[in-house]
N, C-alpha and C positions, 0 to 999 in steps of 0.2 A: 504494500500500500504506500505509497507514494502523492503527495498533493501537486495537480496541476496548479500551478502560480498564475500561468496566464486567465486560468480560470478564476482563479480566484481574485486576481487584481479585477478582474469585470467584477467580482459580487462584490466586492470592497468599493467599489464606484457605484453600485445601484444601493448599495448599505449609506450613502454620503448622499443619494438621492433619495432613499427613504428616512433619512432622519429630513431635508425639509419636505418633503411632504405631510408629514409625522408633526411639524409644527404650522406649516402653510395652513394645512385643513380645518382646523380648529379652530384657526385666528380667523378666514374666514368666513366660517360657518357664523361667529359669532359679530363679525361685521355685518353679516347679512341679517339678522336678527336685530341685530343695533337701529340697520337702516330700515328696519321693516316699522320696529315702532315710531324711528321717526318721521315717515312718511306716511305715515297711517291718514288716510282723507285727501292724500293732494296726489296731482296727476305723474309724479316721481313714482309711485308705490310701484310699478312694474320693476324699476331698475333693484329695490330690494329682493324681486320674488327672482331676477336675473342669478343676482349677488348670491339669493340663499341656494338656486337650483345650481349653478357654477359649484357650490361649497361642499352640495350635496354629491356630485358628481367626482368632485376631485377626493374627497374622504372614502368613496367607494374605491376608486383607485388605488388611494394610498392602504387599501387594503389587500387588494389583488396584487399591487405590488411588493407587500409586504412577502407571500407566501412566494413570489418568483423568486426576491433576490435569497429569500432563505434556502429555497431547493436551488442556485447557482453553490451558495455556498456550502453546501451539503454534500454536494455532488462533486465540487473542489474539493473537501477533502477527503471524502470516503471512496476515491475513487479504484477499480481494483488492478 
């Protein structure tokens, strides 16, 4: 057993893309929230339900990415 490096340098660069997604998603979600109440009644309020569905979308991501870069690095090093 042996670890591919080159493999592994790729999941150590999607691990460095999954921590900010890890932070982006959240801070958004909660902008979009922000901006929902504050647009509540004026003709803006789309751009919140933009903000919250964009926030929604990328937290989904940053889920399904989570389990890619874990099986890159899995696979780096248990490889046989």
């Amino acid at each position: 057993m042996s670890t591919d490096v080159n493999l592994l340098a790729k999941g150590l660069k999607y691990l460095g893309i999954l921590i900010f997604l890890f932070i982006a998603a959240p801070i958004s979600l909660t902008m979009g929230f922000k901006a929902l109440k504050k647009f509540e009644g004026t003709p803006n309020e789309y751009l919140s339900y933009l903000i919250l569905l964009l926030a929604i979308v990328l937290t989904i991501f940053a889920i399904y990415f989570a389990f890619k870069t874990f099986r890159v690095i899995q696979s780096a090093l248990f490889t046989k």
